[in-house]
C-alpha positions in Angstrom: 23.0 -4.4 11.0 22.2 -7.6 8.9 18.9 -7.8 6.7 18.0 -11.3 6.4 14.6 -13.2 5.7 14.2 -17.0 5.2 10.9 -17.6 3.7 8.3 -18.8 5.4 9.0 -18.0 8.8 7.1 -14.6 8.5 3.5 -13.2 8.2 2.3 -10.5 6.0 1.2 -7.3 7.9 -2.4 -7.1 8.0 -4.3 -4.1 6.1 -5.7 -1.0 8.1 -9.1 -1.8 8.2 -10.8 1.0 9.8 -11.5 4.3 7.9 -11.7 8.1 9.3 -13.9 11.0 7.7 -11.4 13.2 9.2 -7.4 13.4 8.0 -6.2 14.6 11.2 -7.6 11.0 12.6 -6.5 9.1 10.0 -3.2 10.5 10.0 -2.9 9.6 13.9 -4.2 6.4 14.1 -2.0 5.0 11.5 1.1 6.5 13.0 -0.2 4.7 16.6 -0.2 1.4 14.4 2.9 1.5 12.2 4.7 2.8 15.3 3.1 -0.6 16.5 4.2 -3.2 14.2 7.3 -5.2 14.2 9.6 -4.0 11.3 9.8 -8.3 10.1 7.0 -8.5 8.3 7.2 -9.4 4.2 5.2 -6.6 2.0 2.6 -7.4 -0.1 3.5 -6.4 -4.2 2.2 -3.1 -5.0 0.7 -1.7 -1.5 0.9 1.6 -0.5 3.5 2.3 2.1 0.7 4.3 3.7 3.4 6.1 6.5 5.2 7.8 3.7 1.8 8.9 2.3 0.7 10.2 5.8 3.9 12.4 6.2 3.4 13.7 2.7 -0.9 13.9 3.7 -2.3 14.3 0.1 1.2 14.6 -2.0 2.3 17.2 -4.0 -0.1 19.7 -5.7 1.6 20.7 -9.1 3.0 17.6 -11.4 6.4 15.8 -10.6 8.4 15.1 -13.5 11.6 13.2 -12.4 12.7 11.5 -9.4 16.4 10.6 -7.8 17.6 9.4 -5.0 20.9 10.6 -3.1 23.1 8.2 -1.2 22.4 9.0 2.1 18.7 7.7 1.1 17.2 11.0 0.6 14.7 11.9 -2.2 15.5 14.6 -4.5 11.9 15.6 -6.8 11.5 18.0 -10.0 8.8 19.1 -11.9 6.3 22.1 -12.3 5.5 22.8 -8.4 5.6 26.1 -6.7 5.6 24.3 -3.3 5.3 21.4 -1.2 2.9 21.1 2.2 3.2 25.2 2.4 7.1 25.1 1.8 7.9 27.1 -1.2 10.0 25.0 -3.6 9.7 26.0 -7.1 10.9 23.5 -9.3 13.0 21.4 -7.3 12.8 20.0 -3.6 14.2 17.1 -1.3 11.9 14.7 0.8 13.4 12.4 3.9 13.5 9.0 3.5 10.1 9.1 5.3 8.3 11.7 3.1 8.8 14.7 5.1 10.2 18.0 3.4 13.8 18.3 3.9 14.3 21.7 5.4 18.0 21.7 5.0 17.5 21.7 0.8 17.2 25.7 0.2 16.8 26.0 -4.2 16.0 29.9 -3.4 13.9 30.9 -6.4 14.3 27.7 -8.1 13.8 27.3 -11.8 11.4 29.3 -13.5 10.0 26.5 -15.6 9.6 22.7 -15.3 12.5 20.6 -14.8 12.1 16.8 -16.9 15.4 15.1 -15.7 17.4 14.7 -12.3 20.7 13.2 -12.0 22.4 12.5 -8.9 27.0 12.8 -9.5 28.8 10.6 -7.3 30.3 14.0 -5.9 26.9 14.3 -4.8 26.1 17.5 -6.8 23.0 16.9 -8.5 22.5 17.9 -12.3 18.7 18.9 -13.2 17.5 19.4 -17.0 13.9 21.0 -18.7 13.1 23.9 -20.2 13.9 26.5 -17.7 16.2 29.6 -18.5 16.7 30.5 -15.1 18.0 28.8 -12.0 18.0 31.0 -8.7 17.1 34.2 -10.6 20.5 33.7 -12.8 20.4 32.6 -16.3 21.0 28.9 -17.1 19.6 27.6 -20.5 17.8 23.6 -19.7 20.8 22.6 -17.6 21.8 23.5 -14.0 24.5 21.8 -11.1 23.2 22.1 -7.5 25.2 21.2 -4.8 23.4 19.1 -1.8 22.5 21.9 0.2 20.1 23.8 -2.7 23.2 26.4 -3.4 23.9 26.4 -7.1 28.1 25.6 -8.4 28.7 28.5 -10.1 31.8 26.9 -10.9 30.1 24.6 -13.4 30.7 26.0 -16.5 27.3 25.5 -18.7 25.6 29.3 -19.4 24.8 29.2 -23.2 22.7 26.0 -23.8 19.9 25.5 -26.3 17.6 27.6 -27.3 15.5 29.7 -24.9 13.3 28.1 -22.9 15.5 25.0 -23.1 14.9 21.4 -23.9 17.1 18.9 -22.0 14.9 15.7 -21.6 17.9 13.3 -20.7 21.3 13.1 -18.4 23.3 10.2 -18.6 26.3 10.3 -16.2 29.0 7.3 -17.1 31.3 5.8 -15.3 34.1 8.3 -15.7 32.7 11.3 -14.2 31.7 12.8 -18.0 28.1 13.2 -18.6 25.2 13.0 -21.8 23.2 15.2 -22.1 20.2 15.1 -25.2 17.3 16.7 -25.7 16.5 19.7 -28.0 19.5 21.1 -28.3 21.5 23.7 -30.8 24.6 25.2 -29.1 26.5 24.6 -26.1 28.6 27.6 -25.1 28.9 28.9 -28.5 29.4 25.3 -30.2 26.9 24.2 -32.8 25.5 20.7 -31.8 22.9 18.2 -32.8 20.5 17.3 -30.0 23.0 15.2 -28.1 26.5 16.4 -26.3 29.1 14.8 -23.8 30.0 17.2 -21.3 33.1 17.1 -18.3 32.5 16.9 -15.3 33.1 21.1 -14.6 30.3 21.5 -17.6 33.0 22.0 -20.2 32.1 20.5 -23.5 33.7 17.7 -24.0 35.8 17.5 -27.9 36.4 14.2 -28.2 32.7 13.2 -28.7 30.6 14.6 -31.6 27.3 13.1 -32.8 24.1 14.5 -34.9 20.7 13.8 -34.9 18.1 15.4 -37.1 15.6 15.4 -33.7 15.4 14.9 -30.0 17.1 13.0 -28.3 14.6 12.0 -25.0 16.3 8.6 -23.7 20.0 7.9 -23.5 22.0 4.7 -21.9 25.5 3.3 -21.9 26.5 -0.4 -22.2 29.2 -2.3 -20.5 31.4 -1.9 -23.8 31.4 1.6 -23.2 28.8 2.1 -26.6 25.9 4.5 -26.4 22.0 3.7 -27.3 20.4 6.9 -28.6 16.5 6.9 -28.7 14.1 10.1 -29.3 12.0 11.9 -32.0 15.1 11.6 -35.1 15.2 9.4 -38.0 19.0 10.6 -39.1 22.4 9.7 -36.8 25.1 11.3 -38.3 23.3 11.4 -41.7 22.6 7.7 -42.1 18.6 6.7 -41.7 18.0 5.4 -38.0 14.4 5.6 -37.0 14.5 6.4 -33.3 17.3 4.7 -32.2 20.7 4.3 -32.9 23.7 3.1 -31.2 27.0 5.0 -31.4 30.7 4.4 -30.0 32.6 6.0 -27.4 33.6 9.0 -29.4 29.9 9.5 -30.9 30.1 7.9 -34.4 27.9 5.5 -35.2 27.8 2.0 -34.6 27.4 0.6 -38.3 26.9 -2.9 -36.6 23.8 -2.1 -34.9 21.1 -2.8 -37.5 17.1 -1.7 -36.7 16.2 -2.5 -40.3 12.8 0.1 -40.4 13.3 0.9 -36.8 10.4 2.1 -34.5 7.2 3.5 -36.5 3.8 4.8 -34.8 0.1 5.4 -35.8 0.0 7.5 -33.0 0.8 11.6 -32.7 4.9 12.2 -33.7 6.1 12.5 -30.4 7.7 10.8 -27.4 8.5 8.0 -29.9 11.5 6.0 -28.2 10.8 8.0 -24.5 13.0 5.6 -23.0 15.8 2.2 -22.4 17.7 0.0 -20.7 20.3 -2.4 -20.8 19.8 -5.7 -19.2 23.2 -7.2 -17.5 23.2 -9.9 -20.1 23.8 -6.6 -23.0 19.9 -7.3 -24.1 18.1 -3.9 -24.8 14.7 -2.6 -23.3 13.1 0.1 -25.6 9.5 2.1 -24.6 7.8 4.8 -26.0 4.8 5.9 -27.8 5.6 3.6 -31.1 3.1 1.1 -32.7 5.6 -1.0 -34.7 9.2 -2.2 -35.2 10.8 -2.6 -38.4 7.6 -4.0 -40.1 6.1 -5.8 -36.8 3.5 -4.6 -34.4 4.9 -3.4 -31.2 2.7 -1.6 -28.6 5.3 0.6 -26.9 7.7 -1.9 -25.6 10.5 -4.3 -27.4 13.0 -6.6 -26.2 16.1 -6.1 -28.8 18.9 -8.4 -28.8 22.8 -7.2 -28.2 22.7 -6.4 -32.4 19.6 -4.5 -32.9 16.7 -7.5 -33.5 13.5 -7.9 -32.0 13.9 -10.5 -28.9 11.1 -13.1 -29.4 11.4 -14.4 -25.6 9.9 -11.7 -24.7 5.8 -11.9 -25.4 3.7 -8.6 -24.4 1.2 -9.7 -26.9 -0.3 -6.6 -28.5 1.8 -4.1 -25.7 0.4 -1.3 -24.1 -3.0 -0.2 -24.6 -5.1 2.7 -23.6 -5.1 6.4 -22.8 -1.8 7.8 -24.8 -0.1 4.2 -25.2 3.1 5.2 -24.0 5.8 3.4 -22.0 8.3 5.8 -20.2 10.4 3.8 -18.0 12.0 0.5 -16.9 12.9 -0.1 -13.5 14.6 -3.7 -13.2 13.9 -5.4 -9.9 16.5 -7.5 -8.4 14.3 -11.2 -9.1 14.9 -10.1 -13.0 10.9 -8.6 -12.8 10.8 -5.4 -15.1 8.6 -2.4 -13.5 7.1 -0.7 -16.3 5.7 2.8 -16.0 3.7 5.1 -18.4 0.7 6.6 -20.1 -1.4 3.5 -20.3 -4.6 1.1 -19.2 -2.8 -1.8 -19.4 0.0 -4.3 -20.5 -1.1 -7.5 -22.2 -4.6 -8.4 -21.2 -4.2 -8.7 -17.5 -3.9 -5.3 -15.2 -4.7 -3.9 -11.8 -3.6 -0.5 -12.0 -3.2 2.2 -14.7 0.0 3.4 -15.5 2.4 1.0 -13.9 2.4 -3.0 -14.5 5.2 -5.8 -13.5 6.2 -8.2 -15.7 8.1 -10.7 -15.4 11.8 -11.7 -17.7 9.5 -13.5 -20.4 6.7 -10.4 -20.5 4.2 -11.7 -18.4 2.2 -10.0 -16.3 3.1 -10.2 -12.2 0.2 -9.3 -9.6 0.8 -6.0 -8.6 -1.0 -3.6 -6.5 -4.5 -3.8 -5.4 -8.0 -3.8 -7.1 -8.6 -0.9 -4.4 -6.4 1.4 -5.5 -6.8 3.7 -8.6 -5.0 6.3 -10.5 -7.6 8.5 -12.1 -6.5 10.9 -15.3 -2.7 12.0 -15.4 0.4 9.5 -16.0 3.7 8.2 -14.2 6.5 10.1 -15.4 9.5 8.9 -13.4 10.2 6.0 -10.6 12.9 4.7 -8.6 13.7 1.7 -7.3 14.9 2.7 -2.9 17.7 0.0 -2.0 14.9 -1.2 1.1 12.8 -2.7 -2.2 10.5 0.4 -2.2 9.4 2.0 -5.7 8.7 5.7 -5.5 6.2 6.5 -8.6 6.1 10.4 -9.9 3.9 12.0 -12.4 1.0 13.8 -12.7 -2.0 12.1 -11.5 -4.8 11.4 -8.9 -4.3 8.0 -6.8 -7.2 7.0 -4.4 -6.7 4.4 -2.3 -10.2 3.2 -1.1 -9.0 0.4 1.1 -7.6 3.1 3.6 -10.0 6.4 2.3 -6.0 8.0 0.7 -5.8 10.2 -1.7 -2.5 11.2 -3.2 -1.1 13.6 -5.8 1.8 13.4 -8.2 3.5 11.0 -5.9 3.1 7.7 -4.3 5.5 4.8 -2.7 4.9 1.2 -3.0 5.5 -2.1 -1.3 7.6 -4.6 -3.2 8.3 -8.1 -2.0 11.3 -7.2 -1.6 10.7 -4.2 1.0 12.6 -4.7 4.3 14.2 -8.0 4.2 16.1 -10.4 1.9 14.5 -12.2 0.1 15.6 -15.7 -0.9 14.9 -18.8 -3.3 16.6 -21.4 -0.4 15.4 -22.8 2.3 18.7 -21.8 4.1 19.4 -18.2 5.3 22.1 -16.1 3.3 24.0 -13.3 5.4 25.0 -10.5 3.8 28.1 -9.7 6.5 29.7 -7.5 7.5 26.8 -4.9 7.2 27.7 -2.1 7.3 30.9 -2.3 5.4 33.5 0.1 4.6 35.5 -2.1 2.4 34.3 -5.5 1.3 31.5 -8.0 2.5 30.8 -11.7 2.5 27.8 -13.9 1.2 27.2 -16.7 3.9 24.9 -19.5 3.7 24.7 -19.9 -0.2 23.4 -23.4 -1.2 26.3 -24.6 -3.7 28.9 -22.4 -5.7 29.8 -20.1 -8.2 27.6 -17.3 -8.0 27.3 -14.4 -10.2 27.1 -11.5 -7.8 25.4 -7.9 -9.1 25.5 -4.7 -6.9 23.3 -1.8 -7.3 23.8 1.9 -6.1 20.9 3.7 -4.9 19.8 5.3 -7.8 19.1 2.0 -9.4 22.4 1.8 -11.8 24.4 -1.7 -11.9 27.8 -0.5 -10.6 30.0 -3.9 -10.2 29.2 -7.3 -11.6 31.7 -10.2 -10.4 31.7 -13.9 -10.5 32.5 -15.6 -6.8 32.1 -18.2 -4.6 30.2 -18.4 -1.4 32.0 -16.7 1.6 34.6 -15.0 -0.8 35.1 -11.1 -0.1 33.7 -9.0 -2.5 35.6 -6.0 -2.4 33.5 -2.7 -2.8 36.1 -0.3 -1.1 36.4 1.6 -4.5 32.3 2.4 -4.4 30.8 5.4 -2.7 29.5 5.8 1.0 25.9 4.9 0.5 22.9 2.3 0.0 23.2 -1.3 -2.5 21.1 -3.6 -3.6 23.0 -7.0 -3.4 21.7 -9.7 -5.7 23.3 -12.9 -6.1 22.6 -15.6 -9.0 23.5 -18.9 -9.5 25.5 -20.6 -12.2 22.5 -20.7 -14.8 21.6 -16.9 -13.6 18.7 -18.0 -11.7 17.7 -16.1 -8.4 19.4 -16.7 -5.4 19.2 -13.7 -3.0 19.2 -10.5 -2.6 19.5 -7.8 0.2 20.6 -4.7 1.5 24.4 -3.3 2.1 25.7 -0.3 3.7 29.2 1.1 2.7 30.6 3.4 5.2 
């Protein structure tokens, strides 16, 4: 199947205008109507997809902490729940692409206490992290592997982390199978550590990486150079001052060239300081968190940094993030070069429609999002995830109403993007992304002039090949996994050109 959309040649579906005092009525009559509706239409920014809300009726009861999604499209959750709809899933669960439980995910028992991070392997095994010490009724210390049906891998060799309960706040897979872990963390099987540790793909620790910090590690991600960004709660790497975030090489020492100056600072309460970042293609460095300045500068709990540490002027968030605990805990890029910024917060600049989530665009500007209908009432967004179909799934613990259509949701809700369900495009002209589904390599047709820079995405958000081509040239992908990706192409100047879905066989 091809996913293409030319703009202008297609209407925006209409809102439901009608509202029921009972569920069972509501539910009904809007699966009669989305049943209805012709699968063309372009999605309004920031509306509910109200048929995954139906199949989930009012969400999930108990907070969701983290959110990933598998390669086959399905959604794997973790947090503090004890169950789901009247299925008993403690700790962990799976939802269909459509927001119904997935029955054939059995966890058993679960974890005993809340899970903060989900990573899904390109084995498809699925790595979870918190402050649990059990997993299935056997012991396992913050860390656990699962395979894909719920079963644990008792062949993954991890059975002596941390400290009971367990603190693992962040898992970082790279590209050669090894993994990050960080969080509060003392020992791994019977090794002293320091908060951050580089394990094999079995669970073994891996020897050829050592690094200290003198506190958490919460956020961790890997550059194209193969360097590491460290951010957390510590103001030490290796015994040299680095407040909050520090970069390190491949083998964990640190990266001298990488200077902060003062680093990140806060008014606020000493936690959660650097909660998370990103690296942009172009090797410029997203940092959020709970901080209140940059080495001497106000900085409301998001900074641009360039590819050597400094504050990135271009990008203008005025005073930051304001409101409720003033925290930013996630970036989700979107394929136009947008950032989707979630957290603990009223607002972003001075401009806002809902709490807790914002898009801006490159420069730091706010981008309509949402509707002045919806509302999320106390709580905050931990986690979110960007679906290949342009779909953001938002976790967390809060209340969501949704008075345009009489919704309420819990702890989970999926958005519209204007990228949901088609291709979008900057051109006049249509660009094919053929063929589709592909099990080796695919073409761009229709592209207005040449040399394009060409980006593709796996399903779980992660840029996993960059190339430069030209228009009608075969990308070969035959190396990637079965699965979902985002396809974006850019021109010459890295401007917008396209983007769309692919399917690799």
């Amino acid at each position: 199947m091809v996913y293409q959309y030319c703009k202008g040649n297609m209407k925006a579906v209409s809102s439901i205008q009608y509202k029921f005092t009972m569920k069972q009525h509501y539910i009904l009559f809007c699966s009669l109507l989305f049943a209805s509706l012709p699968v063309l239409a372009k999605a309004q920014n920031g509306y509910l997809d109200v048929p995954f809300a139906t199949n989930l009726f009012d969400g999930i009861a108990s907070p969701v902490n983290a959110v990933a999604l598998q390669s086959d499209g399905k959604i794997v959750i973790g947090g503090q729940f004890t169950n789901i709809q009247g299925t008993s899933a403690h700790g962990i669960a799976r939802l269909q692409p459509d927001g119904t439980v997935d029955d054939s995910f059995d966890a058993g028992a679960g974890t005993n206490q809340f899970i903060h991070d989900i990573a899904v392997l390109a084995d498809g095994r699925i790595l979870i992290g918190g402050e649990f010490t059990l997993f299935q009724g056997v012991g396992h210390r913050g860390l656990a592997c699962v395979f894909p049906d719920g079963s644990p891998d008792t062949d993954f060799n991890e059975q002596t982390m941390m400290p009971a309960p367990g603190q693992c706040y962040a898992i970082t897979p790279q590209t050669d199978g090894r993994i990050l872990i960080g969080g509060d963390i003392t020992s791994y099987n019977g090794t002293l550590v320091n908060n951050i540790v580089r394990i094999m793909p079995d669970g073994q620790l891996d020897p050829s990486f050592s690094c200290t910090t003198n506190g958490d590690v919460l956020a961790i991600a890997v550059q194209a150079d193969g360097k590491i960004l460290l951010g957390g709660d510590f103001t030490f790497c290796d015994g040299v001052a680095r407040r909050r975030l520090a970069r390190v090489n491949a083998d964990g020492s640190l990266d001298g060239s990488f200077d902060i100056g003062d680093g990140f600072t806060t008014t606020l309460l000493q936690y959660y300081i650097v909660k998370t970042i990103t690296v942009q293609p172009d090797g410029r460095i997203l940092v959020g968190g709970r901080f209140t300045g940059f080495d001497g500068e106000g900085h409301g709990g998001l900074i641009r940094l360039d590819v050597n540490g400094a504050n990135d002027p271009s990008f203008d968030v005025g005073l930051g993030c304001y409101g409720r605990s003033q925290r930013v805990g996630k970036f989700i890029p979107m394929p136009n070069d947008d950032l989707f910024v979630i957290g603990d917060y009223s607002g972003i600049n001075t401009n806002y429609v809902l709490d807790d989530c914002t898009m801006l665009d490159p420069n730091g500007s706010n981008v309509p999002f949402g509707n002045p209908d919806y509302h999320f009432l106390s709580g905050l967004i931990d986690d979110a995830v960007l679906q290949p179909d342009g779909k953001l799934i938002v976790v967390g613990e809060f209340n969501f109403f949704d008075d345009l259509n009489g919704l309420v949701m819990y702890n989970i809700v999926r958005f519209l993007t204007d990228f949901s369900t088609y291709v979008e495009q900057s051109s006049a002209r249509q660009v094919v992304i053929a063929p589709n589904p592909t099990s080796g390599s695919f073409r761009l047709t229709g592209l207005p002039g040449s040399n394009y820079t060409v980006e593709v995405r796996s399903a779980d958000g992660r840029v996993v090949r960059v190339l430069q081509t030209v228009p009608e040239r075969p990308v070969d992908i035959q190396d990637l996994s079965a699965g979902s990706y985002l396809i974006t192409a850019r021109d010459r100047d890295g401007g917008f050109v396209a983007s769309g879905r692919l399917l690799k066989e």
